[in-house]
Each structure stands twice: as C-alpha cells, then as structure tokens.
DRENNU-636921 format. One record per residue (C-alpha): x, y negated, z; residue in one letter. Coordinates in steps of 0.001 Angstrom, whole numbers, plus 500000, padded with zeros to 6 digits. Layout:
DRENNU-636921
XYZA
...
***
This chain:
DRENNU-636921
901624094574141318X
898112095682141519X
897683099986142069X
896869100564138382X
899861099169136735X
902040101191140105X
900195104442138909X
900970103673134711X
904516102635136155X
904879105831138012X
903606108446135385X
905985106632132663X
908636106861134506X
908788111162135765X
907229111546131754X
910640109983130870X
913148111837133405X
911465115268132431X
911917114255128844X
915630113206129855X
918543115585128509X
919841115097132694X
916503116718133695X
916486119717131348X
920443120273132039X
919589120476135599X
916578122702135441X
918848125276133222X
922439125025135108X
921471127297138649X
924768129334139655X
924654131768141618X
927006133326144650X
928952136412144763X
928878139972145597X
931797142930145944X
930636145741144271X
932072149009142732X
929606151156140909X
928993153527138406X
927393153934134939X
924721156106135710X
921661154214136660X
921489155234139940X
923573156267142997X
922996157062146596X
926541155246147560X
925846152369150258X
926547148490148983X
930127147224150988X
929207143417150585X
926452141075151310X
925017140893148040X
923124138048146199X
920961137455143830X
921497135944140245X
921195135804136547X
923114135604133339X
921364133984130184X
921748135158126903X
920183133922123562X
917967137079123108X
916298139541124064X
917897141951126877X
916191145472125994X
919517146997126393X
920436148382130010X
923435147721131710X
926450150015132380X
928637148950135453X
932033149996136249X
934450148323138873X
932717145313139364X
931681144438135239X
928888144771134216X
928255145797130816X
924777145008128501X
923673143983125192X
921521141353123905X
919088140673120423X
921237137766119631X
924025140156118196X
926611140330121207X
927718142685123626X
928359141395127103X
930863141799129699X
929789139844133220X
931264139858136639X
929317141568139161X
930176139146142086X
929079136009140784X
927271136527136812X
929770134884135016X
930912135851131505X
933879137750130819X
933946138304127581X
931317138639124803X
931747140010121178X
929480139306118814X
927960142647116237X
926062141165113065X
922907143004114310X
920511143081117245X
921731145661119934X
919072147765121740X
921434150345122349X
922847150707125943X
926715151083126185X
928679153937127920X
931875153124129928X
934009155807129952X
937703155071131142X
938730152066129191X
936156152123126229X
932576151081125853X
930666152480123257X
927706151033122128X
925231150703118842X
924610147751117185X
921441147140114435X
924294146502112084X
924910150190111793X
928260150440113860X
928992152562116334X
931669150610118387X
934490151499120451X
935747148447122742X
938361147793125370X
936654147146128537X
939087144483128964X
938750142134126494X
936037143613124142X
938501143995121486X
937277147290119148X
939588149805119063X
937236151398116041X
933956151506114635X
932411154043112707X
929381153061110022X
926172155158110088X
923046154570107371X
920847152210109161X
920644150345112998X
921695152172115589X
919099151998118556X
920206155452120063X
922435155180123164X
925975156533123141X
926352159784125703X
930190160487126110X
931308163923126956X
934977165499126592X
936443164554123414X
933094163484121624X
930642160551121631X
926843161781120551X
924867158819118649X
921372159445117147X
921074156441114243X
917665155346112546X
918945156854109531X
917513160219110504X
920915161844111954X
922778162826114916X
926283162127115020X
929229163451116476X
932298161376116941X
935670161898117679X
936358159610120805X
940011158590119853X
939805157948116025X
936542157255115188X
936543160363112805X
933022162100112531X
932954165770113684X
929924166905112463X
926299165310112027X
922535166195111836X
919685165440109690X
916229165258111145X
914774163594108689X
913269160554110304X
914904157624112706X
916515158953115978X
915853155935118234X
915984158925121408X
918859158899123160X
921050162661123419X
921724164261126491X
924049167431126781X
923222170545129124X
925387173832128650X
926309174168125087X
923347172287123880X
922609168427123094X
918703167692123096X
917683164437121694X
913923163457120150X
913062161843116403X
910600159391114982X
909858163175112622X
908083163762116264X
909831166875117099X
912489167494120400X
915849169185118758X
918111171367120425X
921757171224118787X
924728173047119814X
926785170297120988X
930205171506119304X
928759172100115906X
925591170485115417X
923741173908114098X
920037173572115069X
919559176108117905X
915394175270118390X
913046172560117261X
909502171583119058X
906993169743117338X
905019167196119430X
901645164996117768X
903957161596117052X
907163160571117283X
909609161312119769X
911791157850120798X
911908159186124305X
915036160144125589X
915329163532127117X
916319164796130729X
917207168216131758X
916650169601134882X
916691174076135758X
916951174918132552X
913694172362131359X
913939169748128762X
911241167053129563X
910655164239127484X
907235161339126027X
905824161545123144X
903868158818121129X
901023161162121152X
900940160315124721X
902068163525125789X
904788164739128745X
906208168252127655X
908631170212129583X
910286172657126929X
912774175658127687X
915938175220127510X
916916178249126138X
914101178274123483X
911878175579123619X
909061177438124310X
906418174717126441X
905809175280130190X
903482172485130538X
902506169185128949X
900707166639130642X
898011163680128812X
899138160072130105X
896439158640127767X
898675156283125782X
902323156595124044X
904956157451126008X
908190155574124446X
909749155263128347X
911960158229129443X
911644160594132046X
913275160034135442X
913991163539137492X
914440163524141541X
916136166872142020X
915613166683145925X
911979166543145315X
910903168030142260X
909530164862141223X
909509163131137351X
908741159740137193X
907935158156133688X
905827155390132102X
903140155252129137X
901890152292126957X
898468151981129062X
900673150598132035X
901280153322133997X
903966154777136075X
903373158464136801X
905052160803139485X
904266164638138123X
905577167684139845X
908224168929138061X
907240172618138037X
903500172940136786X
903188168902135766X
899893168124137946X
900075164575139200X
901392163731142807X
900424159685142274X
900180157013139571X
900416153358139801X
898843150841137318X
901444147885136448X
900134144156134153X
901573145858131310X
902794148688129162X
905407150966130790X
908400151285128261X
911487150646131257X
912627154106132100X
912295154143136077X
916003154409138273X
915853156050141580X
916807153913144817X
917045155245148648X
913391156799148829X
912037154376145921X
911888153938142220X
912546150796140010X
911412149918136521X
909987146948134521X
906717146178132235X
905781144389129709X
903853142221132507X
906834140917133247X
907067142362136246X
910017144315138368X
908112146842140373X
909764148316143335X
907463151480144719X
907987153903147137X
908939157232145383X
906520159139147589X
903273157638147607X
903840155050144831X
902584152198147260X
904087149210145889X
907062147778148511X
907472144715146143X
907792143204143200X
909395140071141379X
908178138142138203X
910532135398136667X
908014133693135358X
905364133999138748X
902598135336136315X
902506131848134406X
904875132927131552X
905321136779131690X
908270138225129285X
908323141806128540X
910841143855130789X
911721147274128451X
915117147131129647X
915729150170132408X
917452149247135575X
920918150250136737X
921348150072140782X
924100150438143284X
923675150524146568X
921174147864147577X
921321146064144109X
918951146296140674X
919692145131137757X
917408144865134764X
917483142869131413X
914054140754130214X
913058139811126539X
913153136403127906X
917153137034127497X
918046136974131313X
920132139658133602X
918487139705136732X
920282140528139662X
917870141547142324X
918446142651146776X
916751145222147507X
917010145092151467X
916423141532151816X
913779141797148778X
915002138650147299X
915764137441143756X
917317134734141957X
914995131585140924X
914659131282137643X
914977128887135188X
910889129519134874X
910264127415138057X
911532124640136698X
909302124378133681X
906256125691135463X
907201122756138351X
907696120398134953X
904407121395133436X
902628120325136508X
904272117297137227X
903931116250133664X
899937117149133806X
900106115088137109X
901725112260135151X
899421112322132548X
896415112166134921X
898052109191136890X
898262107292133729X
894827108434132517X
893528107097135721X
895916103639135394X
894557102914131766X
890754103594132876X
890689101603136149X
892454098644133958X
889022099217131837X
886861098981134436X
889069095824135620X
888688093896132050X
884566094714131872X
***
C-alpha cells in the first residue's frame, strides 16, 4: 500500500472512532475518587480537611449558577434544568434529585433536616434532606431567584414579584411580607432585630425581621441584586450603578461608597480579622477595600465579569468569572496562587456560581452545568469532559489534513 492511500486509510479511520457512540461515551463517563468530609453551610470555614481529598465533578443538564450548601458529607445545589441536587461529597455521585418546573438560581439552606430553596416556578420549597421529598411549598407571584436565610422559627425569601417574605418554617404559613415594588433577586441577611436585603427598585431596605415594618430605606443609582453583609453595625452591599456603599445599621445613613467602574451584581465578602471586603464588578474585577473608610488595599483584573461572590480560605479568597476561570488569590496582596479553567481557555463557560469550601476543598458550579470539586493544597482539579473535545477537535483537524494531503499527493500521482 503506497503512503497516500496509508494516510486516507488512517484519517478515515480516527474520523470514524471520534464519530463512534464508544468514543463520545468514553470521553463523557470520567469518575472520580472519594473524600471524607463534614462541613457546613456557610461558604467558608477555618476547620482543617480529615481526609485526603480529590478532585471531581458532577454533570447536570444546565446551568449551575446556584451555590452549594454542604452538610455531613451532601452536598446540596441547584441547576437551570429545573432540579435540585443532592450529591455525595466523597465520590460526586447523585443522591437524589427532584425536579421544580422552573430554572433554580436560588441557593438552598440546610438547616436540620430541611432544605429550602427557590425555584423560577415561584415555590418556595421545603425538602427532606434525605430523600428530597417536600414537606411543603409555599407559592409567591413570580420566580424566586432570592436565596432562603433560615433563622429561629422563620425562613426570609425575597421573590421577583417585588416582596419579601416571611415564612413559617414548620407549616409553610406566611407570617408577614413586604412590598418594594420591583423584583428582589438580593438575598436577606438578619443582624439584631433587622433583615436587610436590596431590590431591582435600586434601594437597600431595612425590615424588622419579626414584622416586616420598614425601619429605613437607601436609594442607590440602579438596582440593587446584591446581597447584603453586615459587619459593626455596617450594611455593605453593589449596586448596578457600580457603586460599593456601606450604610448604618441603625439608620442607613452612608459612611462611604466606593466607584468600581461597572455594575456590581456580586456580593460583598467581609474578613473580620482584617477589616477587609472583597467583592467583584462587571468590568472583571475583584476588589479588596478597607472596611472602615473604603480606599482600596489591591485589585485584581480576571478574563471576565466578576458576578461569583468571593469565599474566604486559610489566608486566600476564591471566586469565579465569566472567563471561565476559578481564581484562587492570596487575600493579602491579591497575587494570584492559581487558577483552573475547565475548558483551558479554548471553550470558557461563565462561572457566577459562588464557592462553598471546607477545609482544603472548593466547590463552585459553571453555566457549562458541572460541580467542580477542586484541592486546594495540592492545587489540583478534576479533568474535564472539555479535554476530550478540545483533544477530539485536534485530532479530527489532524485527520482532515492527513486526508487532504492523501487525496492531493494521489493528484499529483495521476498527472
């Protein structure tokens, strides 16, 4: 067989394994190994790992803008294709999954035996952490892309129909609710007697948390879908006019604001040990600002906008971009310490999820509809099912050229 019919050979035959239903089942079927873990549904803890973690990741069949809650070794996240998710920390594989009738954006809260989460549909959902069964569900006006915060007897929701509810925890019963007006896509958080959540009617509300009477409103230049964090008596939160504010407490009177230069839809991330507030903007940046006066301690410029609300780990910080990118950045300086991309810069997949972490681990969410669990100390991270199409691509493109360069040298035989 002469070298031009070997090379046509050759390219028609890896054209027809990548095109093979074996090939793409293989490229998409990676497991990976197992961890011990016991953490906490907060984001962010300073209690050191007990295993020897790996890395791995859970598909779903959307987008993963919702970020995960973990509680004894489950891990807890939605997903754009409809369905709330239940996966094993110690080796990514599904517990259970249940299946809204809307996209949901909202992360859950585990408290006990229940996770409560929002769902586009409307629903507020209560769920057994066992089996994902709902013990209730209670219907607002429009999709719920507020997160749930738990506290005593009451779950706080905000809903895109303008209003802030308050629900009773063990019937479903609304206590009271509140009507700003415009879509409350801010999550709440509580601090003394008052709940403090933003709205799309671009103004930061303070509510008394049993009753829902307004005790102070702040207007900002554009909506508010920032969530809030409280810190000494300070409520700072983004605005979409591009604007950090740090508000009273008591009154909501401003102590500072500071210009990012581009909306700021990511929340704020406080390091009480350091009077340090970490928080993205639109333009791809990921600010540290002094807590007291807001002037700037360091900024770092990411491939994309900033929306991934930043988790604190050991002395760094974590969040995602739109890039596609996992940045990992010492909480000091802001000197990157690494980074991982799923899709190695060649297919890049928005990352507006915000990372939970426990002990040495991350894990974030990507709109390419992955979990990714990530090691910190070893700085390693699953391989994703990106590799294998990239590596396709090119050996296709090398296929193609083979048999390009078989049918011309049979030309040049025949003339």
């Amino acid at each position: 067989m002469d070298i031009g019919k070997k090379q046509l050979l050759l390219g028609f035959m890896i054209t027809c394994l990548l095109a093979s239903p074996l090939g793409i089942a293989t490229a998409a079927g990676a497991d990976w190994n197992s961890f011990h873990e016991n953490a906490q549904h907060t984001g962010f803890t300073d209690q050191a790992a007990d295993f020897t973690p790996t890395a791995w990741y859970f598909s779903t069949q959307g987008a993963i803008t919702s970020s995960p809650a973990i509680q004894n070794k489950i891990i807890y996240f939605g997903s754009n294709d409809g369905h709330v998710y239940a996966v094993n920390m110690e080796d990514g594989t599904k517990i259970w999954d249940y299946k809204t009738d809307g996209a949901v954006i909202s992360s859950p809260s585990v408290v006990g035996d229940v996770l409560y989460v929002g769902s586009s549909d409307g629903y507020l959902y209560a769920q057994d952490i066992k089996n994902g069964n709902v013990k209730w569900k209670y219907k607002t006006g429009n999709a719920i892309e507020s997160s749930p915060l738990v506290q005593d007897n009451l779950v706080y929701i905000g809903s895109n129909d303008g209003r802030v509810y308050a629900i009773n925890i063990n019937n479903g019963t609304k206590v009271w609710e509140y009507n700003t007006g415009n879509s409350v896509r801010s999550s709440p958080v509580i601090s003394g007697e008052n709940l403090f959540v933003g709205s799309d009617d671009g103004k930061v509300y303070a509510l008394d948390k049993d009753t829902g009477n307004k005790t102070w409103e702040y207007t900002t230049g554009d909506k508010v879908q920032s969530s809030p964090a409280v810190m000494n008596n300070t409520v700072y939160v983004g605005s979409d006019d591009g604007k950090v504010y740090a508000l009273s407490a008591t009154d909501g009177t401003l102590q500072w604001n500071y210009d990012m230069g581009k909306s700021v839809t990511s929340s704020p991330t406080i390091d009480t040990n350091d009077n340090s507030l970490f928080i993205g903007a639109d333009n791809g940046k990921m600010m540290c600002l002094d807590t007291r006066n807001g002037v700037e301690k360091w900024n770092f410029t990411t491939s994309g906008a900033v929306k991934s609300t930043a988790s604190i780990l050991d002395n760094k910080i974590v969040f995602g971009s739109n890039g596609g990118t996992v940045y990992i950045l010492n909480k000091y300086n802001g000197n990157e310490e690494w980074s991982y991309n799923p899709g190695y810069g060649v297919i890049n997949q928005p990352m507006e999820s915000s990372p939970a972490t426990y002990g040495n681990m991350i894990y974030i969410g990507a709109d390419d509809g992955s979990l990714y669990a990530l090691n910190n100390d070893k700085k390693t991270a699953p391989t994703s099912v990106y590799v294998y199409y990239i590596g396709g691509a090119i050996v296709v493109i090398i296929a193609l050229l083979l048999i390009g360069r078989a049918v011309l040298n049979r030309r040049k035989k025949n003339e």
